[in-house]
Phi, psi and omega in degrees: 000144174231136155257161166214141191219138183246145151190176192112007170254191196162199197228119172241145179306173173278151212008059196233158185228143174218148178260094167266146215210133148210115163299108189260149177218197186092201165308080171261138181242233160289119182249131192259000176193163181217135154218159159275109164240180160200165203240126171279198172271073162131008141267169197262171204269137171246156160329142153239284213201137184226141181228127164280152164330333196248002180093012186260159187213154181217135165251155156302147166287344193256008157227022182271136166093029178218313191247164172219121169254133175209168195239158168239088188307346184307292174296014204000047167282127164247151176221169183227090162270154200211111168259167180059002191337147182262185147276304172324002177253005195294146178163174143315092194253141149264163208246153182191127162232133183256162192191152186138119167269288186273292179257135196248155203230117189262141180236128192244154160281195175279346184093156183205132201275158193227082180248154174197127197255177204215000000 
């Protein structure tokens, strides 16, 4: 069994910054990629930011050059900082980690609310 447990959200101002974190534990086995996506109210759920194993990270076009995702493979930790907020970034972000060698398994946290107040 695997977890992911997320925190750092929370209500921040428009262009206030915040830091989400999510720590995975459990049967970990090989992890091949960690990411954020999140959902808003009346939307379908998106990409924010994915960083692989080997370090490559692909962003939404609508936080590149406002958030940075990097891992701490020690901590099998990914964290996301996040600058400039928008009130449009306000959602739900949830933590995903795919994990796995010849067959891979996608894993979601519990989720962690994001407000940005305008």
């Amino acid at each position: 069994q695997v977890q992911l447990v997320e925190s750092g959200g929370g209500l921040v101002q428009a262009g206030g910054s915040l830091r989400l974190s999510c720590a995975a534990s459990g049967s970990i086995g090989r992890i091949n990629s960690m990411g954020w996506y999140r959902q808003a109210p009346g939307k379908q759920r998106e990409l924010v930011a994915l960083i692989t194993s080997g370090g490559s990270t692909n962003y939404a076009n609508s936080v590149k050059g406002r958030f940075t995702i990097s891992r701490d493979n020690a901590k099998n930790t990914v964290y996301l900082q996040m600058n400039s907020l928008k009130p449009e970034d306000t959602a739900v972000y949830s933590c995903y980690a795919n994990m796995g060698w010849s067959v891979h398994y996608d894993y979601w946290g519990q989720g962690t609310q994001v407000t940005v107040s305008s």
